[in-house]
Backbone atoms as SQL, in Angstrom:
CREATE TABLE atoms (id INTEGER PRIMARY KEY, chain TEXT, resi INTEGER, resn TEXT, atom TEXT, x REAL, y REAL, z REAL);
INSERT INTO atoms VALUES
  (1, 'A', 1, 'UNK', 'N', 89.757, 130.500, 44.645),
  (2, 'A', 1, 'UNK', 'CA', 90.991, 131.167, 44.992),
  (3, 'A', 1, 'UNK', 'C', 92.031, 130.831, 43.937),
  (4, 'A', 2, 'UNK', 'N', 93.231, 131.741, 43.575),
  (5, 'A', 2, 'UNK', 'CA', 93.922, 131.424, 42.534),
  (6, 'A', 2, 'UNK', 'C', 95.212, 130.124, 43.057),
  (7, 'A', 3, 'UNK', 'N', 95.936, 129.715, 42.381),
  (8, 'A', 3, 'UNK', 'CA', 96.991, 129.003, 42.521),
  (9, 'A', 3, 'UNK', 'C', 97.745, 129.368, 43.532),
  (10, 'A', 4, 'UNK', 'N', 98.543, 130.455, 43.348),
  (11, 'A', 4, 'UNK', 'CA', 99.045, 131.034, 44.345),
  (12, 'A', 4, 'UNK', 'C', 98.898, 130.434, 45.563),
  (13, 'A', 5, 'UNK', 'N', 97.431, 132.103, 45.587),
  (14, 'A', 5, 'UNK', 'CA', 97.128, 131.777, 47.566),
  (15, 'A', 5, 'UNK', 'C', 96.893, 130.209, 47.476),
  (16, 'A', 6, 'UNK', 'N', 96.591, 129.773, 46.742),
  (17, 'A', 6, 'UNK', 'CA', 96.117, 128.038, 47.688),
  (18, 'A', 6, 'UNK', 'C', 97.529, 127.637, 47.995),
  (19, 'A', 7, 'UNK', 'N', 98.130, 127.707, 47.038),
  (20, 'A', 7, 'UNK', 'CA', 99.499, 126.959, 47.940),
  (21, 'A', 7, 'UNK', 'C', 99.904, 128.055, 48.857),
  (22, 'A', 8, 'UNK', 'N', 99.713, 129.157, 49.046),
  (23, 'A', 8, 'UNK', 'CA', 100.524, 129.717, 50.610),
  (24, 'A', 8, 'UNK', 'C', 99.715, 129.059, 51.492),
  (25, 'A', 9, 'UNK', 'N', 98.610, 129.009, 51.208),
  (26, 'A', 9, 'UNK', 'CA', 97.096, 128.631, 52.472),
  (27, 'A', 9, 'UNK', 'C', 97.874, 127.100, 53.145),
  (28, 'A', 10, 'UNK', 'N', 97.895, 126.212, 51.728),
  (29, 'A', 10, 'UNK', 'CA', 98.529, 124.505, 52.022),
  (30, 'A', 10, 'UNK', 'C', 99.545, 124.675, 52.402),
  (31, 'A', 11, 'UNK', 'N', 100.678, 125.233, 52.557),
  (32, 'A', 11, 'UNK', 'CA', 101.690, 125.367, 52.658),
  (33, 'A', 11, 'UNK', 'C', 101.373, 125.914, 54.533),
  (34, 'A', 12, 'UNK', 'N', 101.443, 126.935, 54.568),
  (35, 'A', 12, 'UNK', 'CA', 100.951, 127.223, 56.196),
  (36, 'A', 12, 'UNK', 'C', 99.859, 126.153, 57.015),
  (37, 'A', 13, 'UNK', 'N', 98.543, 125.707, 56.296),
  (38, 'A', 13, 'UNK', 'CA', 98.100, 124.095, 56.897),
  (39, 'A', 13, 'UNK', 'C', 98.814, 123.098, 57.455),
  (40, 'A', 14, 'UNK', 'N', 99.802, 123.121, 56.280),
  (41, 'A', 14, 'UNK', 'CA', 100.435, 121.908, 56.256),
  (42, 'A', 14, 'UNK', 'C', 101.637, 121.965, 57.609),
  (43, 'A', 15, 'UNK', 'N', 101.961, 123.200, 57.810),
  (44, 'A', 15, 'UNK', 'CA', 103.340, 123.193, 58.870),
  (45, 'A', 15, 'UNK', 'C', 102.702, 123.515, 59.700),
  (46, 'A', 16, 'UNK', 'N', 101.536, 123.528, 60.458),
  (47, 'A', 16, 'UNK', 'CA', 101.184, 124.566, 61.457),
  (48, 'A', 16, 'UNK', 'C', 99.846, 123.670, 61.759),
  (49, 'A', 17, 'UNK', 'N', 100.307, 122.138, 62.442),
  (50, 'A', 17, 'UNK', 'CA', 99.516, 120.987, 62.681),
  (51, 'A', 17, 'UNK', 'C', 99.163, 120.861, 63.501),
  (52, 'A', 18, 'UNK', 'N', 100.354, 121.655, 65.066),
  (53, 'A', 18, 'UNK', 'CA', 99.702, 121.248, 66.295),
  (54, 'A', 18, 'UNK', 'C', 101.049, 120.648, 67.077),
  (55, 'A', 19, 'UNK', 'N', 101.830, 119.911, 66.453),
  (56, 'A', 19, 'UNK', 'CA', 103.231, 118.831, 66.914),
  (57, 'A', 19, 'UNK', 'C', 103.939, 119.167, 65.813),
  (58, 'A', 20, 'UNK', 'N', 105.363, 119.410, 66.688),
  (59, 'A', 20, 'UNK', 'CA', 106.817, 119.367, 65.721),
  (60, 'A', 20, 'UNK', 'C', 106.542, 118.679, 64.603),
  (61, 'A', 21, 'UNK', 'N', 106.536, 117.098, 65.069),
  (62, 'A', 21, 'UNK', 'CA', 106.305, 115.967, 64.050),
  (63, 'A', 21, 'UNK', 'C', 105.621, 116.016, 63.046),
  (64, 'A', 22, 'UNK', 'N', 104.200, 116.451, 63.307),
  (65, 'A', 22, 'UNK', 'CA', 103.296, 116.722, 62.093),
  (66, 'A', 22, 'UNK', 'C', 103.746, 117.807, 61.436),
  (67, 'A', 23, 'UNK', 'N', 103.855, 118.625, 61.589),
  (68, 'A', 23, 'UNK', 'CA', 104.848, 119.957, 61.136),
  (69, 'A', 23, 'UNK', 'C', 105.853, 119.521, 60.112),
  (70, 'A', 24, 'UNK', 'N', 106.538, 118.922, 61.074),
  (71, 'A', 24, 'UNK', 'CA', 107.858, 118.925, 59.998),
  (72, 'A', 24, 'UNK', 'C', 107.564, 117.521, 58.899),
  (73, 'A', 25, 'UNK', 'N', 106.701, 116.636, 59.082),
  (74, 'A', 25, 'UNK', 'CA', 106.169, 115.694, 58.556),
  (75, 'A', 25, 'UNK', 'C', 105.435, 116.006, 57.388),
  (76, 'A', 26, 'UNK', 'N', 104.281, 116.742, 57.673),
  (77, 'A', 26, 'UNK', 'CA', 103.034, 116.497, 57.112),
  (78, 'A', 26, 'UNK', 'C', 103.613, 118.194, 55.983),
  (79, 'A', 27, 'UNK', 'N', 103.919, 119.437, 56.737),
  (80, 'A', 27, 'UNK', 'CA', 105.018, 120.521, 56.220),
  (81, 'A', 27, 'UNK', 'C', 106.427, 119.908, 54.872),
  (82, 'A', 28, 'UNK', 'N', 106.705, 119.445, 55.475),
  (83, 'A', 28, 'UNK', 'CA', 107.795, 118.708, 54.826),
  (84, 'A', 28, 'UNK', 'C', 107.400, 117.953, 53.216),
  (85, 'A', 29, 'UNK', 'N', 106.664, 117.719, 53.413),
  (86, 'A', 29, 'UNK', 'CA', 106.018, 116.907, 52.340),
  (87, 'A', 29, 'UNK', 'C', 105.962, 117.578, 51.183),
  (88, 'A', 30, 'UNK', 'N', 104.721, 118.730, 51.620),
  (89, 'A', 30, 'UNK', 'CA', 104.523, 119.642, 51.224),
  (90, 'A', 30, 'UNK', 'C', 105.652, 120.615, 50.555),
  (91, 'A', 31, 'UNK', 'N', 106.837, 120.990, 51.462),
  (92, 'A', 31, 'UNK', 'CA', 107.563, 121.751, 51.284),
  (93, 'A', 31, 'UNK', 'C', 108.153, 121.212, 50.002),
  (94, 'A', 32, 'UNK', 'N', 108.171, 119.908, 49.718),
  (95, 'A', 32, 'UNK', 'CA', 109.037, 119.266, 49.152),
  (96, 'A', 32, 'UNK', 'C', 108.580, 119.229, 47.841),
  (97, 'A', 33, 'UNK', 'N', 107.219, 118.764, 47.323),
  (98, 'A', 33, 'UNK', 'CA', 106.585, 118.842, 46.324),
  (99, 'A', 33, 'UNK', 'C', 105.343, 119.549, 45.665),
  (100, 'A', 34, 'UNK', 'N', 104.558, 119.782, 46.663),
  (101, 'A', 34, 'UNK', 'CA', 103.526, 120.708, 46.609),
  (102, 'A', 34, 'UNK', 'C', 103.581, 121.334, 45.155),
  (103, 'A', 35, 'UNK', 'N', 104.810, 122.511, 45.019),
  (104, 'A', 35, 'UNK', 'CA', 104.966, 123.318, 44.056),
  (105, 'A', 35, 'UNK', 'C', 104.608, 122.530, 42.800),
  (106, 'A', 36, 'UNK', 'N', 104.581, 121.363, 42.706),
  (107, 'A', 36, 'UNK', 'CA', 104.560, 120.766, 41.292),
  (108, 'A', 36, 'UNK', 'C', 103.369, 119.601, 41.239),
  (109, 'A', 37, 'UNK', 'N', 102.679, 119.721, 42.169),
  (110, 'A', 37, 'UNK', 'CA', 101.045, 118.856, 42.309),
  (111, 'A', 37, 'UNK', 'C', 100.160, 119.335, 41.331),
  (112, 'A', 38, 'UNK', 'N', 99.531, 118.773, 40.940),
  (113, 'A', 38, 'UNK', 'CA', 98.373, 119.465, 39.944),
  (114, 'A', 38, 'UNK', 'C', 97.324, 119.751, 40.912),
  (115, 'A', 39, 'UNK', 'N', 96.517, 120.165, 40.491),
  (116, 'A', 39, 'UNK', 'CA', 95.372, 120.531, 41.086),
  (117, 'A', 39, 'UNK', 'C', 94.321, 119.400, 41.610),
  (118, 'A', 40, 'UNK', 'N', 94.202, 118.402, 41.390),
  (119, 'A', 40, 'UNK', 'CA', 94.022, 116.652, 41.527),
  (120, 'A', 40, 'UNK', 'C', 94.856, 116.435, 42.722),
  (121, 'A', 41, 'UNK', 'N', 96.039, 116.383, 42.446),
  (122, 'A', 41, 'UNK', 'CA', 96.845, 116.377, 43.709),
  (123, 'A', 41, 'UNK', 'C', 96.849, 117.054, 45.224),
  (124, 'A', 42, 'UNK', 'N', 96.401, 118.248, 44.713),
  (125, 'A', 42, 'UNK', 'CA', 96.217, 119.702, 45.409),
  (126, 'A', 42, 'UNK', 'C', 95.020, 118.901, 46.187),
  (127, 'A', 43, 'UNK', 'N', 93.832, 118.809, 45.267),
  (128, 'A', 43, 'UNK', 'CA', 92.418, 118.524, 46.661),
  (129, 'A', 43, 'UNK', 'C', 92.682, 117.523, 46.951),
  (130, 'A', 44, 'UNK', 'N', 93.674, 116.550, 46.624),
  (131, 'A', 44, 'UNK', 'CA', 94.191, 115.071, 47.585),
  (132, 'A', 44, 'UNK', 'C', 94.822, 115.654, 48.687),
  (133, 'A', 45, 'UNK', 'N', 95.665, 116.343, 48.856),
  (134, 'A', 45, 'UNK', 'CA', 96.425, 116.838, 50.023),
  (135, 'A', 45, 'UNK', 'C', 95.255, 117.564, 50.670),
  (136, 'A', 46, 'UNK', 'N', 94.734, 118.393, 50.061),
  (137, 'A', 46, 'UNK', 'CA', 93.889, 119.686, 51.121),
  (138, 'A', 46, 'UNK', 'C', 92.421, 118.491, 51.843),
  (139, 'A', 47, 'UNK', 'N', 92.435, 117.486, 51.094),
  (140, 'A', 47, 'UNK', 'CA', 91.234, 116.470, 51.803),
  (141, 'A', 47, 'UNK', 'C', 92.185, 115.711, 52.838),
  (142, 'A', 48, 'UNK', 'N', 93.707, 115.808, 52.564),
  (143, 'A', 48, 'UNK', 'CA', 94.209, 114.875, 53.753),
  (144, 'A', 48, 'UNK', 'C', 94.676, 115.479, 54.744),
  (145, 'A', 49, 'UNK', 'N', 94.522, 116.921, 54.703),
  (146, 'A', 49, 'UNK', 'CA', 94.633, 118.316, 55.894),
  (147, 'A', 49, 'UNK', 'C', 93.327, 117.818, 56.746),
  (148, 'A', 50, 'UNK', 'N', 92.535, 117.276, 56.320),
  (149, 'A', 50, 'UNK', 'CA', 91.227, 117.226, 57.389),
  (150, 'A', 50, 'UNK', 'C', 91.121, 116.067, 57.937),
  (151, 'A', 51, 'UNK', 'N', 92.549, 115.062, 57.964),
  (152, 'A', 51, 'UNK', 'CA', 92.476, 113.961, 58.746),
  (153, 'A', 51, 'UNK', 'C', 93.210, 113.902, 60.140),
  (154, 'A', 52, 'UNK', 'N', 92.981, 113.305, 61.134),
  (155, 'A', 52, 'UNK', 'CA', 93.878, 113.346, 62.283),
  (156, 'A', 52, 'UNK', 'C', 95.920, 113.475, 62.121),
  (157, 'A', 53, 'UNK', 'N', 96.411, 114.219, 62.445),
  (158, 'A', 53, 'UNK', 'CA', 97.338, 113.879, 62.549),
  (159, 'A', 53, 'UNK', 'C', 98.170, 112.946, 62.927),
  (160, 'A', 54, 'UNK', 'N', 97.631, 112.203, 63.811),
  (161, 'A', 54, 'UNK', 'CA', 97.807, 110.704, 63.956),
  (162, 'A', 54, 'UNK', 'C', 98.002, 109.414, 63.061),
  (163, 'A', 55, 'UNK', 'N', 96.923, 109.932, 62.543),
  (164, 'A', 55, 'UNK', 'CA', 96.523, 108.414, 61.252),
  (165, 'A', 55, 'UNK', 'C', 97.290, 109.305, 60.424),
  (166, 'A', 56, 'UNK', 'N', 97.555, 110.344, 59.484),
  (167, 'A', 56, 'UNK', 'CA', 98.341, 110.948, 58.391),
  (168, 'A', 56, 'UNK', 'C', 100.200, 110.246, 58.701),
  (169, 'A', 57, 'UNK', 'N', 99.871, 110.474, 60.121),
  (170, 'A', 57, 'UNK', 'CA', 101.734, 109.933, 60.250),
  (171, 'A', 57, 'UNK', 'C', 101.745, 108.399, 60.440),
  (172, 'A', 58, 'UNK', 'N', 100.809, 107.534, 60.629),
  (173, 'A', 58, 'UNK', 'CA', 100.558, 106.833, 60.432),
  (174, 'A', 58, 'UNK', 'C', 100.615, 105.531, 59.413),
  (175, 'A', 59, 'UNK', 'N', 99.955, 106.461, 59.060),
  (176, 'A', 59, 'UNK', 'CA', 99.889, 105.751, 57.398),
  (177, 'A', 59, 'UNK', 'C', 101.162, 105.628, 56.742),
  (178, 'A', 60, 'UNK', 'N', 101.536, 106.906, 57.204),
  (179, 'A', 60, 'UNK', 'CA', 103.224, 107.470, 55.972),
  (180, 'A', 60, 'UNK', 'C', 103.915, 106.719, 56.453),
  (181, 'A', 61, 'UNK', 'N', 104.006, 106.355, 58.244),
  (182, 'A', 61, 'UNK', 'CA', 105.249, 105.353, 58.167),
  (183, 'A', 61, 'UNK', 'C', 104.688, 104.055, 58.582),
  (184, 'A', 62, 'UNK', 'N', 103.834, 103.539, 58.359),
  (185, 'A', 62, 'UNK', 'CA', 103.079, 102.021, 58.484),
  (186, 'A', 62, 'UNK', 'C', 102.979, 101.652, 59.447),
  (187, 'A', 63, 'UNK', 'N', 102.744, 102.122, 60.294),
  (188, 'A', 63, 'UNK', 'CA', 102.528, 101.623, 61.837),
  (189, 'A', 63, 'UNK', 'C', 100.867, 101.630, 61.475),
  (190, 'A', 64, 'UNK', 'N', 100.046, 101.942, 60.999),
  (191, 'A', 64, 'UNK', 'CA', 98.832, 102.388, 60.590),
  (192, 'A', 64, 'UNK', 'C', 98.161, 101.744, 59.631),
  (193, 'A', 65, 'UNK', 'N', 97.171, 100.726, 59.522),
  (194, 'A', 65, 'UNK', 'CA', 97.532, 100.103, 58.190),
  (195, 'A', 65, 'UNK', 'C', 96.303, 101.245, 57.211),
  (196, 'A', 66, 'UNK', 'N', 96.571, 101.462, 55.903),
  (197, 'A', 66, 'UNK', 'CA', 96.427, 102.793, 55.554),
  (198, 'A', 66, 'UNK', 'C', 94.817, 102.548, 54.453),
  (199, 'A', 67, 'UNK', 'N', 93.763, 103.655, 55.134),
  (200, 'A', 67, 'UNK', 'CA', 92.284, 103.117, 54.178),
  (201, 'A', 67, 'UNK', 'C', 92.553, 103.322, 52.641),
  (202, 'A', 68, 'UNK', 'N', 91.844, 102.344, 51.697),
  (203, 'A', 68, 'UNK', 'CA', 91.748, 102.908, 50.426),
  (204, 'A', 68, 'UNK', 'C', 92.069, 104.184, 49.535),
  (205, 'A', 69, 'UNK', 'N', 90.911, 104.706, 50.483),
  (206, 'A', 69, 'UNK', 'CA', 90.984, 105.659, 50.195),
  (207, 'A', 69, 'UNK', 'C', 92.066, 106.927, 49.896),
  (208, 'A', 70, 'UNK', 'N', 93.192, 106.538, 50.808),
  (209, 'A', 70, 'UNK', 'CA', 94.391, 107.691, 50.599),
  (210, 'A', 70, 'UNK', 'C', 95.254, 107.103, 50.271),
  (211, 'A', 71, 'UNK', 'N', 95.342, 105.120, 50.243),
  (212, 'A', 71, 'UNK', 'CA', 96.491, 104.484, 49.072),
  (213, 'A', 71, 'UNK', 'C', 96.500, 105.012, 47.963),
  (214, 'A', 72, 'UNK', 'N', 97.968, 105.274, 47.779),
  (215, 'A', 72, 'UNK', 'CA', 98.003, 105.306, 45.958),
  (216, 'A', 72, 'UNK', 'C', 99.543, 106.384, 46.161),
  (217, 'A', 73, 'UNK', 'N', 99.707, 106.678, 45.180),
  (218, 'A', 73, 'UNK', 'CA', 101.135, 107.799, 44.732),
  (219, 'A', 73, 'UNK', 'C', 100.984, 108.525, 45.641),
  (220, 'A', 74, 'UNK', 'N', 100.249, 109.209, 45.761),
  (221, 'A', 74, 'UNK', 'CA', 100.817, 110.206, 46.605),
  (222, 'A', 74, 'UNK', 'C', 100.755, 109.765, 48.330),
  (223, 'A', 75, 'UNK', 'N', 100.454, 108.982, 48.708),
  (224, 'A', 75, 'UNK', 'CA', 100.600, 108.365, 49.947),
  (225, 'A', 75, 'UNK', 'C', 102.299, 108.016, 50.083),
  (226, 'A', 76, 'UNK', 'N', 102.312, 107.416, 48.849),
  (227, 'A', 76, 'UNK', 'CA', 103.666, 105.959, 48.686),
  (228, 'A', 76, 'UNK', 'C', 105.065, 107.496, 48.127),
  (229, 'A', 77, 'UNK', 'N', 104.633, 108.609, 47.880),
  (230, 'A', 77, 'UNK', 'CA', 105.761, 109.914, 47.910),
  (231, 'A', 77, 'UNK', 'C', 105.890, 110.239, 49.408),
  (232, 'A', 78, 'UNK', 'N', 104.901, 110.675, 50.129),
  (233, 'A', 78, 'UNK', 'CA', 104.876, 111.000, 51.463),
  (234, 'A', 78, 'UNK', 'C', 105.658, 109.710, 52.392),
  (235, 'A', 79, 'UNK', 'N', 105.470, 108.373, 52.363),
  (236, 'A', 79, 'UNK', 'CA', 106.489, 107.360, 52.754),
  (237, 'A', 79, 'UNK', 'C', 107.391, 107.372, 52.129),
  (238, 'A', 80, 'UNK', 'N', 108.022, 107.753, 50.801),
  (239, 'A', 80, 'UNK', 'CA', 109.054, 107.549, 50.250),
  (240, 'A', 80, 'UNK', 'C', 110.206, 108.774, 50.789),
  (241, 'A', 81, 'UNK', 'N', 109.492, 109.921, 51.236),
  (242, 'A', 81, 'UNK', 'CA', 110.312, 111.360, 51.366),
  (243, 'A', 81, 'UNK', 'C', 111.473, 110.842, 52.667),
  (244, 'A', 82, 'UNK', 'N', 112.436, 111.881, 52.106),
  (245, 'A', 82, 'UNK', 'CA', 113.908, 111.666, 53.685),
  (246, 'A', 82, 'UNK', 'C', 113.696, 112.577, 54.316),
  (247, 'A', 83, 'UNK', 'N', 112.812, 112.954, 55.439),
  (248, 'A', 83, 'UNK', 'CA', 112.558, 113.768, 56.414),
  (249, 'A', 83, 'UNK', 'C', 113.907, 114.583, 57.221),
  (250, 'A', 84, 'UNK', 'N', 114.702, 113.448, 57.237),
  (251, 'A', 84, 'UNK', 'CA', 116.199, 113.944, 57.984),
  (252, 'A', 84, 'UNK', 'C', 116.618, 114.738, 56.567),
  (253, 'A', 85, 'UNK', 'N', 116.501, 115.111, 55.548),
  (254, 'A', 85, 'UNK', 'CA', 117.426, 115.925, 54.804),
  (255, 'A', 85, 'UNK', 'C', 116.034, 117.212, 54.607),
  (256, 'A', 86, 'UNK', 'N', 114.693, 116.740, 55.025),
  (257, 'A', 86, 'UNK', 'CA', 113.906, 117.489, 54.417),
  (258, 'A', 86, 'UNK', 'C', 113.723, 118.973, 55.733),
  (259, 'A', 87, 'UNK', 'N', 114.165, 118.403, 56.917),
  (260, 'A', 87, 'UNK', 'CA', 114.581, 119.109, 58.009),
  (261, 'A', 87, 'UNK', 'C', 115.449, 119.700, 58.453),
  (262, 'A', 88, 'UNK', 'N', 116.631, 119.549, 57.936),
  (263, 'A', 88, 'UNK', 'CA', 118.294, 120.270, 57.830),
  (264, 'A', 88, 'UNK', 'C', 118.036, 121.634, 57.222);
């Protein structure tokens, strides 16, 4: 699929989780940087679309202690983001 549709596809994944929270959370994120992920980045997010919404919000705000596997930058952007301005 081209660039584009994948980010409308991630972009609608991403807000359309199931809960406000994940929505505006896991959406938000997305909304926020997505546009400028590489494609590396891109199948990091679209592999972390297939995790519970639970553990994803989890992780981001440490109540969760977070596997290997999804430590690293782009975990530590998703905890770093201001949700209250990313929701206004």
């Amino acid at each position: 699929m081209d660039h584009e549709t994948r980010l409308k596809r991630l972009s609608f994944r991403s807000s359309h989780r199931g809960t406000r929270e994940a929505d505006m959370m896991i959406g938000g994120f997305f909304a926020t940087y997505g546009a400028t992920w590489t494609t590396e980045q891109l199948d990091w997010f679209e592999a972390l679309l297939e995790q519970q919404d639970v553990d994803i919000m989890g992780w981001a705000i440490g109540s969760i202690v977070c596997p290997p596997e999804w430590e690293g930058p782009m975990m530590q952007a998703m905890r770093d983001i201001d949700y209250v301005t990313v929701v206004k």
